[in-house]
C-alpha positions as CSV (number, residue, x, y, z in Angstrom):
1,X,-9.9,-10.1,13.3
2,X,-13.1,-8.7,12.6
3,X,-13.2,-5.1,12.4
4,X,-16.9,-4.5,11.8
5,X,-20.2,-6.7,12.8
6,X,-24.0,-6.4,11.7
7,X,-27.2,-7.6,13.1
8,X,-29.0,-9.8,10.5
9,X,-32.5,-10.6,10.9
10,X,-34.1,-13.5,8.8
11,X,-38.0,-13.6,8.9
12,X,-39.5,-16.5,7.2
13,X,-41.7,-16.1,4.6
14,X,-41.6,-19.8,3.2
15,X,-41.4,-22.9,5.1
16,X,-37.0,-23.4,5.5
17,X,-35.2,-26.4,5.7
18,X,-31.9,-26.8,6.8
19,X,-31.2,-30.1,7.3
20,X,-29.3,-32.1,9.7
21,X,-28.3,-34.9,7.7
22,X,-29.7,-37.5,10.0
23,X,-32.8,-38.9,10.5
24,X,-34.5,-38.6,13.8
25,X,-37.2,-41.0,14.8
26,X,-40.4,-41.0,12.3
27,X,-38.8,-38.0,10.6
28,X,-36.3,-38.8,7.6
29,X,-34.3,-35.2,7.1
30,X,-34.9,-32.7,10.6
31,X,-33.8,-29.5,10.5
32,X,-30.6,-28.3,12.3
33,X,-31.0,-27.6,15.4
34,X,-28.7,-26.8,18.8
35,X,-27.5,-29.4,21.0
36,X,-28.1,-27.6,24.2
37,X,-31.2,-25.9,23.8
38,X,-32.7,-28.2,20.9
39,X,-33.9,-24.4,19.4
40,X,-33.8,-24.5,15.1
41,X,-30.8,-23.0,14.0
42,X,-29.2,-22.0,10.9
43,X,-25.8,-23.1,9.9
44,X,-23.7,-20.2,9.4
45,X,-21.7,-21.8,6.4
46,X,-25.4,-22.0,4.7
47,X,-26.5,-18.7,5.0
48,X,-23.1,-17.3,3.7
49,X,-23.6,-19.3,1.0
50,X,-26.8,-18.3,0.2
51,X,-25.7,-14.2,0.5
52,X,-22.5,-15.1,-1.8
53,X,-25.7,-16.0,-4.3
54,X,-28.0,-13.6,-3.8
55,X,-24.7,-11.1,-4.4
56,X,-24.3,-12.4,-7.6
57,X,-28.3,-12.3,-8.4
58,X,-28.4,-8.7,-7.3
59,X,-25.1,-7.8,-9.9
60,X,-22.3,-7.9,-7.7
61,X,-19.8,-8.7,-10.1
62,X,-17.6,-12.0,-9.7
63,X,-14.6,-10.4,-8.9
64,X,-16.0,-8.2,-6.2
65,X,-18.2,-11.6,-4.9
66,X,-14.5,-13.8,-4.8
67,X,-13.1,-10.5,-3.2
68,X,-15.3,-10.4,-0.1
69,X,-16.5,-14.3,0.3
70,X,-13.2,-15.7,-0.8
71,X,-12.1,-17.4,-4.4
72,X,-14.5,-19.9,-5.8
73,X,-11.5,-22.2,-7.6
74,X,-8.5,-21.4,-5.5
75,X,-9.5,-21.1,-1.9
76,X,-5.7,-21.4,-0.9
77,X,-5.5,-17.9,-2.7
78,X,-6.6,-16.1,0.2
79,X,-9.5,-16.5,3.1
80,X,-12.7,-14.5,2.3
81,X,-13.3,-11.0,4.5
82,X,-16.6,-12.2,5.6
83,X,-18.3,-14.1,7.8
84,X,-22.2,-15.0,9.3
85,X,-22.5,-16.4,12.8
86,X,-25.3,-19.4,13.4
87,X,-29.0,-18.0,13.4
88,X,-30.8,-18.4,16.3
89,X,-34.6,-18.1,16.8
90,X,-35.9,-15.1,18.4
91,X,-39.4,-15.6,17.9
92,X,-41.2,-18.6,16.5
93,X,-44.8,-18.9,15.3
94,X,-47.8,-20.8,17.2
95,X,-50.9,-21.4,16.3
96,X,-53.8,-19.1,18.9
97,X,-57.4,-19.4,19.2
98,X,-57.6,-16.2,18.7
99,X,-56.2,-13.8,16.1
100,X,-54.9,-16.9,13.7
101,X,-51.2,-17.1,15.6
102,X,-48.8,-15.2,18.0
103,X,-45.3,-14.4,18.0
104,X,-43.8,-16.7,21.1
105,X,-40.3,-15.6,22.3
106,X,-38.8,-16.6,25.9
107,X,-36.5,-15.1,28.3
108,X,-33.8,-17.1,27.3
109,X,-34.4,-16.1,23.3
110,X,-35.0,-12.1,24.3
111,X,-31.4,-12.6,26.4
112,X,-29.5,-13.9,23.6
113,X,-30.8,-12.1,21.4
114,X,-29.9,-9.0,23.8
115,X,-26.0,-10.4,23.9
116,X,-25.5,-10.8,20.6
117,X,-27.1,-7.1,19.7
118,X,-24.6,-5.7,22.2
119,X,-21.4,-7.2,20.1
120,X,-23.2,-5.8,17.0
121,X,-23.4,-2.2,18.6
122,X,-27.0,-2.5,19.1
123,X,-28.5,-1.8,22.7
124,X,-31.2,-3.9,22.4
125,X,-31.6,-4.9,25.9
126,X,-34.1,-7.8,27.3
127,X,-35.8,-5.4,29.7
128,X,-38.3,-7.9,31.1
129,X,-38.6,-7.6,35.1
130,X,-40.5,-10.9,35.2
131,X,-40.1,-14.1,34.1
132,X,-43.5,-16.3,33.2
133,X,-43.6,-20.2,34.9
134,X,-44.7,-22.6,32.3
135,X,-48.0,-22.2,32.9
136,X,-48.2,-18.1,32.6
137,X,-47.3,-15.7,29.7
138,X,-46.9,-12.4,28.9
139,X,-49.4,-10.8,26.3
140,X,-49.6,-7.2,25.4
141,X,-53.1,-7.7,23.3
142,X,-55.9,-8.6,25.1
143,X,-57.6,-9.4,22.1
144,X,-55.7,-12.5,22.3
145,X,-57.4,-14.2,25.4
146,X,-60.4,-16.6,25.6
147,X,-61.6,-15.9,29.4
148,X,-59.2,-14.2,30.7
149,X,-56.4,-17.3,29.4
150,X,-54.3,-16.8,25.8
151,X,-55.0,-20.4,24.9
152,X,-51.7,-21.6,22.1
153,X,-52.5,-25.0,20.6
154,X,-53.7,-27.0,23.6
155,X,-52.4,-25.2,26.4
156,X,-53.9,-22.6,28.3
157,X,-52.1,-19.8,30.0
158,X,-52.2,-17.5,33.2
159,X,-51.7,-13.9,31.6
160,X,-49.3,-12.3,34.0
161,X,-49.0,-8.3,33.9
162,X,-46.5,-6.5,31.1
163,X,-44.9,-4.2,34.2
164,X,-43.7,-1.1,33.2
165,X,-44.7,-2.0,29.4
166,X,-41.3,-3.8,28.7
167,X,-42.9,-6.4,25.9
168,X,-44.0,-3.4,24.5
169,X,-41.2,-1.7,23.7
170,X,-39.4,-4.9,23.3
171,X,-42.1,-6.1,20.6
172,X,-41.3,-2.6,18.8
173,X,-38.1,-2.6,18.4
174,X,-37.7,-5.8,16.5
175,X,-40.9,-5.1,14.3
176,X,-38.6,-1.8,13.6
177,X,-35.6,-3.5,12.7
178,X,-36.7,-6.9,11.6
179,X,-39.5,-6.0,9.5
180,X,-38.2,-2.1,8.3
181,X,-38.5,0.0,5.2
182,X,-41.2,-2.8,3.0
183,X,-45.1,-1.7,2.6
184,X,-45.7,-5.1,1.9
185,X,-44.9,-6.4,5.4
186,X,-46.9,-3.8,6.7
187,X,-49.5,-6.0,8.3
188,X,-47.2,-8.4,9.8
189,X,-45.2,-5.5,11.0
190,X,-48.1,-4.3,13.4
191,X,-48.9,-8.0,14.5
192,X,-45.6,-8.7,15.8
193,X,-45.8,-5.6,17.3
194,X,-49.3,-6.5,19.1
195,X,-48.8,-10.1,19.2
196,X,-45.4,-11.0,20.8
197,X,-46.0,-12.9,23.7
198,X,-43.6,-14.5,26.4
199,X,-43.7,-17.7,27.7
200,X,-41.3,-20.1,29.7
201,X,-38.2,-21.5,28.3
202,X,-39.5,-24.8,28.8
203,X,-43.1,-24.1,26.9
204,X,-41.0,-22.4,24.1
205,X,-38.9,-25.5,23.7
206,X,-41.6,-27.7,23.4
207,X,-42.8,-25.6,20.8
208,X,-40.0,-25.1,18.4
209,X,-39.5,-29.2,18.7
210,X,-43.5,-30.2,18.3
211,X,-45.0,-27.0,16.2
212,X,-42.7,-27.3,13.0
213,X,-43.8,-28.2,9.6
214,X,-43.6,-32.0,8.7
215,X,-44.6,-32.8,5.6
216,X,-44.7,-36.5,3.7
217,X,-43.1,-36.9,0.3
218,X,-43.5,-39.7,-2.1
219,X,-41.2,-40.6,-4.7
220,X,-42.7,-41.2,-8.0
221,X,-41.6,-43.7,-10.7
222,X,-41.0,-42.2,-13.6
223,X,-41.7,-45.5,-15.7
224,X,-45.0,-46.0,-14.3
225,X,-45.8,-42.8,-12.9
226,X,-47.2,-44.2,-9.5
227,X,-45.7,-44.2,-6.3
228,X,-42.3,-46.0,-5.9
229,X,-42.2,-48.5,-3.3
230,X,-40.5,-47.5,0.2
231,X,-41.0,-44.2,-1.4
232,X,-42.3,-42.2,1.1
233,X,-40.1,-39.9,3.3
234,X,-40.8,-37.1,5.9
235,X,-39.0,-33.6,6.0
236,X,-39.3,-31.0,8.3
237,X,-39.4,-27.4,8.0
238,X,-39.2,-24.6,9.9
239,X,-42.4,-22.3,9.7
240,X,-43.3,-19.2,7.7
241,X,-43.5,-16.3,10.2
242,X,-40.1,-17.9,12.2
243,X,-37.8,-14.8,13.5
244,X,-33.8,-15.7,13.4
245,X,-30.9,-14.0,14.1
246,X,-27.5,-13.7,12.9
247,X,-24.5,-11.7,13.2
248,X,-22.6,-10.4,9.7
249,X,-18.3,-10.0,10.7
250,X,-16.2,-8.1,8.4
251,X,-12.8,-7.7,8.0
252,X,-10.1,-6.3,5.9
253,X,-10.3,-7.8,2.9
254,X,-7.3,-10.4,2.6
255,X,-4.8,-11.1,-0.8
256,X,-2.9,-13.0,-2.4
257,X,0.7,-13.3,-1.6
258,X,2.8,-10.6,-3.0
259,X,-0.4,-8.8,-4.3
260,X,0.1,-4.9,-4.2
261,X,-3.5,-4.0,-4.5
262,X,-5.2,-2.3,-1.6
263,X,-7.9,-4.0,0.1
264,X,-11.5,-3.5,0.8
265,X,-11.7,-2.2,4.6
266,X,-14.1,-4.0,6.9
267,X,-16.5,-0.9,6.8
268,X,-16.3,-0.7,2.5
269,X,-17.4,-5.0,2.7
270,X,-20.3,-4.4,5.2
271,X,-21.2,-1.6,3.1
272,X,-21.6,-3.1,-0.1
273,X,-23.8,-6.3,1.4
274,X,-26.0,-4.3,3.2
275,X,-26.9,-2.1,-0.8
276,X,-26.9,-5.6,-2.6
277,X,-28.8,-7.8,0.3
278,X,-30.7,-5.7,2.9
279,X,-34.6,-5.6,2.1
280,X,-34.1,-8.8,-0.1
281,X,-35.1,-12.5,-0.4
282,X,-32.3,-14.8,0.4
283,X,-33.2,-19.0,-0.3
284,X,-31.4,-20.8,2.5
285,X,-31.0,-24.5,3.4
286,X,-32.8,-27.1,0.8
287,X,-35.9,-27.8,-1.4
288,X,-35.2,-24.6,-3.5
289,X,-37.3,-26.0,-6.4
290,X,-40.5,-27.1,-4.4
291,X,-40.1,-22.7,-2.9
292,X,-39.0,-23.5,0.5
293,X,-36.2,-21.3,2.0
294,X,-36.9,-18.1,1.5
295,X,-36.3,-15.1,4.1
296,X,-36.7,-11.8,3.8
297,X,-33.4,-10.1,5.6
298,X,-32.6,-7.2,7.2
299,X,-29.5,-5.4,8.7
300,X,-28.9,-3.9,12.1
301,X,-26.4,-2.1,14.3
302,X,-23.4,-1.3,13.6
303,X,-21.1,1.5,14.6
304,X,-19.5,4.5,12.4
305,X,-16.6,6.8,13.6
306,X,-17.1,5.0,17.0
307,X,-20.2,6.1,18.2
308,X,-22.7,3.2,18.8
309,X,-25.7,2.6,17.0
310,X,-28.5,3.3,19.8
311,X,-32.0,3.7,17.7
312,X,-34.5,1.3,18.8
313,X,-33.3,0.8,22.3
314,X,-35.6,-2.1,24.1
Protein backbone atom coordinates (compact mmCIF):
# COMPACT_ATOMS: atom_id res chain seq x y z
CA UNK A 1 0.00 0.00 0.00
CA UNK A 2 1.12 3.38 -0.63
CA UNK A 3 1.71 5.46 2.29
CA UNK A 4 2.64 8.73 0.61
CA UNK A 5 1.60 10.44 -2.90
CA UNK A 6 2.93 13.63 -4.84
CA UNK A 7 1.60 15.73 -7.52
CA UNK A 8 4.02 15.71 -10.51
CA UNK A 9 3.69 18.22 -13.11
CA UNK A 10 5.52 17.78 -16.52
CA UNK A 11 5.65 20.93 -18.74
CA UNK A 12 7.10 20.38 -22.13
CA UNK A 13 9.83 22.20 -23.21
CA UNK A 14 10.80 19.93 -26.33
CA UNK A 15 8.52 18.25 -28.64
CA UNK A 16 7.77 14.35 -26.61
CA UNK A 17 7.13 11.28 -28.09
CA UNK A 18 5.78 8.45 -26.47
CA UNK A 19 4.82 6.11 -28.82
CA UNK A 20 2.02 3.73 -29.24
CA UNK A 21 3.67 1.19 -31.14
CA UNK A 22 1.07 1.20 -33.92
CA UNK A 23 0.60 3.02 -36.77
CA UNK A 24 -2.52 4.99 -37.24
CA UNK A 25 -3.57 6.08 -40.63
CA UNK A 26 -0.92 8.48 -42.61
CA UNK A 27 1.00 8.52 -39.33
CA UNK A 28 3.76 5.70 -38.83
CA UNK A 29 4.53 5.98 -34.75
CA UNK A 30 1.45 8.23 -32.76
CA UNK A 31 1.84 9.07 -29.53
CA UNK A 32 0.02 7.23 -26.65
CA UNK A 33 -2.93 8.31 -26.00
CA UNK A 34 -6.29 7.23 -23.91
CA UNK A 35 -8.87 5.05 -25.23
CA UNK A 36 -11.81 6.98 -23.81
CA UNK A 37 -11.05 10.43 -24.19
CA UNK A 38 -8.31 10.05 -27.15
CA UNK A 39 -6.30 12.95 -24.70
CA UNK A 40 -2.06 12.26 -25.08
CA UNK A 41 -1.02 10.44 -22.21
CA UNK A 42 2.14 9.31 -20.75
CA UNK A 43 2.81 5.75 -19.78
CA UNK A 44 3.54 5.59 -16.30
CA UNK A 45 6.15 2.71 -16.73
CA UNK A 46 8.06 5.42 -19.01
CA UNK A 47 8.17 8.23 -16.88
CA UNK A 48 9.43 5.99 -13.95
CA UNK A 49 11.91 4.97 -16.11
CA UNK A 50 13.04 8.08 -17.05
CA UNK A 51 13.15 9.46 -13.05
CA UNK A 52 15.11 6.00 -12.17
CA UNK A 53 17.74 7.80 -14.89
CA UNK A 54 17.68 11.13 -14.13
CA UNK A 55 18.39 9.65 -10.23
CA UNK A 56 21.30 8.26 -11.32
CA UNK A 57 22.36 11.50 -13.49
CA UNK A 58 21.70 13.70 -10.53
CA UNK A 59 24.27 11.19 -8.10
CA UNK A 60 21.83 8.97 -6.51
CA UNK A 61 23.99 6.21 -5.90
CA UNK A 62 23.01 2.68 -7.47
CA UNK A 63 22.27 1.10 -4.42
CA UNK A 64 19.99 3.78 -3.15
CA UNK A 65 18.34 3.90 -7.09
CA UNK A 66 17.76 -0.29 -6.84
CA UNK A 67 16.55 0.57 -3.24
CA UNK A 68 13.60 2.77 -4.14
CA UNK A 69 12.78 1.65 -8.02
CA UNK A 70 13.45 -1.96 -7.48
CA UNK A 71 16.76 -4.18 -8.50
CA UNK A 72 18.05 -3.77 -12.01
CA UNK A 73 19.35 -7.70 -12.35
CA UNK A 74 17.15 -9.51 -9.95
CA UNK A 75 13.67 -8.05 -9.95
CA UNK A 76 12.46 -11.32 -8.00
CA UNK A 77 14.59 -9.77 -5.17
CA UNK A 78 12.00 -7.53 -4.06
CA UNK A 79 9.29 -4.99 -5.76
CA UNK A 80 10.54 -1.31 -6.00
CA UNK A 81 8.84 1.37 -3.24
CA UNK A 82 7.77 3.59 -5.96
CA UNK A 83 5.49 4.24 -8.36
CA UNK A 84 4.11 7.07 -11.17
CA UNK A 85 0.54 7.02 -12.29
CA UNK A 86 -0.24 7.78 -16.18
CA UNK A 87 0.10 11.58 -17.12
CA UNK A 88 -2.66 13.23 -18.30
CA UNK A 89 -2.90 16.68 -20.07
CA UNK A 90 -4.08 19.58 -18.18
CA UNK A 91 -3.39 22.15 -20.54
CA UNK A 92 -2.23 21.81 -24.20
CA UNK A 93 -0.86 24.49 -26.54
CA UNK A 94 -2.82 26.19 -29.58
CA UNK A 95 -1.85 28.32 -31.89
CA UNK A 96 -3.90 32.24 -31.41
CA UNK A 97 -4.04 35.13 -33.57
CA UNK A 98 -3.15 37.04 -31.10
CA UNK A 99 -0.35 36.87 -28.49
CA UNK A 100 1.52 33.74 -30.54
CA UNK A 101 -0.60 30.79 -28.53
CA UNK A 102 -2.87 30.14 -25.40
CA UNK A 103 -2.98 27.71 -22.89
CA UNK A 104 -6.41 25.55 -23.70
CA UNK A 105 -7.72 23.35 -20.76
CA UNK A 106 -11.50 22.01 -20.55
CA UNK A 107 -13.84 21.20 -17.85
CA UNK A 108 -13.25 17.76 -18.06
CA UNK A 109 -9.13 18.33 -17.81
CA UNK A 110 -9.55 21.16 -14.84
CA UNK A 111 -11.97 18.14 -13.12
CA UNK A 112 -9.39 15.48 -13.31
CA UNK A 113 -6.98 17.27 -12.62
CA UNK A 114 -8.97 18.55 -9.43
CA UNK A 115 -9.46 14.56 -8.44
CA UNK A 116 -6.29 13.52 -8.71
CA UNK A 117 -4.88 16.71 -6.61
CA UNK A 118 -7.30 15.72 -3.89
CA UNK A 119 -5.60 11.97 -3.47
CA UNK A 120 -2.31 13.91 -3.54
CA UNK A 121 -3.40 16.18 -0.56
CA UNK A 122 -3.67 19.12 -2.73
CA UNK A 123 -7.14 21.16 -2.74
CA UNK A 124 -6.87 22.21 -6.06
CA UNK A 125 -10.45 22.41 -6.88
CA UNK A 126 -12.07 23.11 -10.50
CA UNK A 127 -14.00 26.05 -9.32
CA UNK A 128 -15.62 26.98 -12.68
CA UNK A 129 -19.52 27.87 -12.29
CA UNK A 130 -19.83 27.65 -16.10
CA UNK A 131 -19.19 25.46 -18.62
CA UNK A 132 -18.38 26.97 -22.32
CA UNK A 133 -20.49 25.13 -25.54
CA UNK A 134 -18.14 24.47 -28.32
CA UNK A 135 -18.54 27.44 -29.76
CA UNK A 136 -17.72 29.88 -26.51
CA UNK A 137 -14.54 30.09 -24.22
CA UNK A 138 -13.39 31.40 -21.28
CA UNK A 139 -10.49 34.07 -21.58
CA UNK A 140 -9.12 36.07 -18.78
CA UNK A 141 -6.91 38.43 -21.18
CA UNK A 142 -8.66 40.48 -23.45
CA UNK A 143 -5.69 41.05 -25.22
CA UNK A 144 -6.36 37.83 -26.72
CA UNK A 145 -9.48 38.75 -28.83
CA UNK A 146 -9.81 39.91 -32.53
CA UNK A 147 -13.43 41.76 -32.31
CA UNK A 148 -14.63 40.92 -29.48
CA UNK A 149 -13.91 36.69 -30.63
CA UNK A 150 -10.47 34.79 -29.22
CA UNK A 151 -9.96 33.35 -32.69
CA UNK A 152 -7.57 29.58 -32.10
CA UNK A 153 -6.39 28.23 -35.44
CA UNK A 154 -9.60 28.47 -37.54
CA UNK A 155 -12.18 28.75 -35.13
CA UNK A 156 -13.64 31.58 -33.74
CA UNK A 157 -15.13 31.77 -30.26
CA UNK A 158 -17.99 33.60 -28.16
CA UNK A 159 -16.02 34.88 -25.02
CA UNK A 160 -18.33 34.06 -22.25
CA UNK A 161 -17.70 36.01 -18.72
CA UNK A 162 -14.90 34.55 -16.05
CA UNK A 163 -17.76 34.82 -13.01
CA UNK A 164 -16.45 35.40 -9.81
CA UNK A 165 -12.72 35.25 -11.42
CA UNK A 166 -12.47 31.44 -11.09
CA UNK A 167 -9.95 30.97 -14.37
CA UNK A 168 -8.09 33.31 -12.55
CA UNK A 169 -7.25 31.87 -9.65
CA UNK A 170 -7.43 28.60 -11.39
CA UNK A 171 -4.68 29.85 -14.01
CA UNK A 172 -2.58 30.88 -10.73
CA UNK A 173 -2.36 28.17 -8.98
CA UNK A 174 -0.93 25.90 -11.56
CA UNK A 175 1.56 28.65 -12.92
CA UNK A 176 2.50 28.41 -9.00
CA UNK A 177 3.04 24.92 -8.81
CA UNK A 178 3.78 23.85 -12.32
CA UNK A 179 6.11 26.43 -13.21
CA UNK A 180 7.67 27.32 -9.37
CA UNK A 181 11.08 28.30 -7.97
CA UNK A 182 13.06 28.78 -11.93
CA UNK A 183 13.85 32.59 -13.27
CA UNK A 184 14.19 31.15 -16.44
CA UNK A 185 10.44 30.15 -16.87
CA UNK A 186 9.65 33.43 -15.73
CA UNK A 187 7.91 34.57 -18.91
CA UNK A 188 5.98 31.56 -19.54
CA UNK A 189 5.04 31.59 -15.87
CA UNK A 190 2.99 34.96 -16.40
CA UNK A 191 1.55 33.73 -19.74
CA UNK A 192 -0.03 30.78 -18.46
CA UNK A 193 -1.21 32.82 -15.89
CA UNK A 194 -2.84 35.41 -18.40
CA UNK A 195 -3.41 33.07 -21.15
CA UNK A 196 -5.30 29.99 -19.86
CA UNK A 197 -8.33 29.80 -21.58
CA UNK A 198 -11.38 27.17 -21.42
CA UNK A 199 -13.05 25.72 -23.99
CA UNK A 200 -15.46 22.67 -24.50
CA UNK A 201 -14.45 19.10 -24.11
CA UNK A 202 -15.27 18.50 -27.47
CA UNK A 203 -13.10 21.63 -29.01
CA UNK A 204 -10.31 20.52 -26.72
CA UNK A 205 -10.41 16.99 -28.12
CA UNK A 206 -10.18 17.97 -31.47
CA UNK A 207 -7.27 19.83 -30.60
CA UNK A 208 -4.98 17.46 -28.77
CA UNK A 209 -5.82 14.89 -31.91
CA UNK A 210 -5.32 17.62 -34.95
CA UNK A 211 -2.80 20.38 -33.24
CA UNK A 212 0.26 17.93 -32.45
CA UNK A 213 3.50 17.91 -34.04
CA UNK A 214 3.99 15.60 -37.18
CA UNK A 215 7.00 15.57 -38.61
CA UNK A 216 8.45 13.41 -41.85
CA UNK A 217 11.59 11.45 -41.52
CA UNK A 218 13.70 10.02 -44.29
CA UNK A 219 15.99 7.23 -43.90
CA UNK A 220 19.26 7.84 -45.46
CA UNK A 221 21.57 5.19 -47.08
CA UNK A 222 24.59 5.17 -45.76
CA UNK A 223 26.35 3.71 -49.02
CA UNK A 224 25.08 6.37 -51.11
CA UNK A 225 24.14 8.92 -48.80
CA UNK A 226 20.73 9.70 -50.50
CA UNK A 227 17.39 8.91 -49.52
CA UNK A 228 16.57 5.09 -49.06
CA UNK A 229 13.70 4.02 -50.92
CA UNK A 230 10.25 3.51 -48.90
CA UNK A 231 12.32 5.53 -46.54
CA UNK A 232 10.14 8.04 -45.41
CA UNK A 233 8.08 7.74 -42.14
CA UNK A 234 5.92 10.09 -40.05
CA UNK A 235 6.18 10.59 -36.12
CA UNK A 236 4.19 12.48 -33.92
CA UNK A 237 4.97 14.49 -30.99
CA UNK A 238 3.37 16.11 -28.47
CA UNK A 239 4.06 19.96 -28.32
CA UNK A 240 6.51 22.17 -26.49
CA UNK A 241 4.39 24.20 -23.95
CA UNK A 242 2.06 20.78 -23.24
CA UNK A 243 0.99 20.66 -19.35
CA UNK A 244 0.73 16.89 -17.88
CA UNK A 245 0.01 15.53 -14.79
CA UNK A 246 1.02 12.62 -12.74
CA UNK A 247 0.85 11.30 -9.40
CA UNK A 248 4.31 10.01 -7.54
CA UNK A 249 3.14 6.72 -4.74
CA UNK A 250 5.50 5.78 -2.22
CA UNK A 251 5.77 3.19 0.02
CA UNK A 252 7.84 1.46 2.54
CA UNK A 253 10.66 0.44 0.98
CA UNK A 254 10.42 -3.51 0.44
CA UNK A 255 13.51 -6.38 1.00
CA UNK A 256 14.78 -9.25 0.35
CA UNK A 257 13.76 -12.23 2.20
CA UNK A 258 15.35 -12.75 5.50
CA UNK A 259 17.08 -9.22 5.09
CA UNK A 260 17.39 -7.56 8.61
CA UNK A 261 18.02 -4.07 7.42
CA UNK A 262 15.41 -1.40 8.01
CA UNK A 263 13.72 0.11 5.30
CA UNK A 264 13.34 3.48 3.77
CA UNK A 265 9.70 4.85 4.94
CA UNK A 266 7.40 6.13 2.31
CA UNK A 267 7.99 9.81 3.52
CA UNK A 268 12.32 9.21 3.51
CA UNK A 269 11.63 7.76 -0.66
CA UNK A 270 9.37 10.80 -1.57
CA UNK A 271 11.91 12.83 0.14
CA UNK A 272 14.88 12.01 -1.57
CA UNK A 273 13.09 12.26 -5.43
CA UNK A 274 11.74 15.38 -4.76
CA UNK A 275 15.99 16.89 -3.75
CA UNK A 276 17.34 14.75 -6.80
CA UNK A 277 14.31 15.40 -9.44
CA UNK A 278 12.19 18.49 -8.64
CA UNK A 279 13.17 21.68 -10.74
CA UNK A 280 14.91 19.24 -13.29
CA UNK A 281 14.84 18.10 -16.88
CA UNK A 282 13.63 14.53 -17.15
CA UNK A 283 13.84 12.91 -21.19
CA UNK A 284 10.74 10.74 -21.54
CA UNK A 285 9.38 8.53 -24.35
CA UNK A 286 11.76 8.35 -27.70
CA UNK A 287 14.00 10.23 -30.06
CA UNK A 288 16.40 11.15 -27.20
CA UNK A 289 19.24 11.83 -29.70
CA UNK A 290 17.34 14.12 -32.26
CA UNK A 291 16.35 16.34 -28.26
CA UNK A 292 12.86 15.37 -28.11
CA UNK A 293 11.44 14.44 -24.68
CA UNK A 294 12.36 16.70 -22.37
CA UNK A 295 10.12 18.17 -19.44
CA UNK A 296 10.86 20.31 -16.89
CA UNK A 297 9.08 18.69 -13.52
CA UNK A 298 7.87 19.73 -10.59
CA UNK A 299 6.43 18.38 -7.27
CA UNK A 300 3.13 19.04 -5.49
CA UNK A 301 1.03 18.20 -2.44
CA UNK A 302 1.62 16.03 -0.16
CA UNK A 303 0.90 15.79 3.48
CA UNK A 304 3.34 15.87 6.78
CA UNK A 305 2.25 14.88 10.30
CA UNK A 306 -1.35 14.67 8.76
CA UNK A 307 -2.14 18.00 8.07
CA UNK A 308 -3.02 18.61 4.32
CA UNK A 309 -1.10 20.55 2.00
CA UNK A 310 -3.58 23.58 1.21
CA UNK A 311 -1.22 26.43 -0.46
CA UNK A 312 -2.52 27.32 -3.78
CA UNK A 313 -6.06 26.54 -3.28
CA UNK A 314 -8.05 27.04 -6.84
Amino acid sequence: MFQEKRLVFMYAVSPVHMGSGTSLGVIDNPIQRERHTGHPVFAGSGIKGAAREQAAASGMSKKEINRIFGPDTDASEHAGAVSFSDAQIVAFPVRSLKEGFVYATCPMALARLARIASVAGLKMQNGLTQTPDDEQAIVKDQGLLSNGKLVLESYEFDVIEDENGKLEEIAECLAKHVLSGDTGFKFFKEKLEKHLVVISDSQFGYFVTNATVVEPHVRIDDATGTSDDGGLFFTENVPPESIFVSILMASQERTKKGSSEKGLSAQDIVEKLSEKLNGSLLQVGGDATTGRGQVWISFAGGSTNGQEDNHGNS
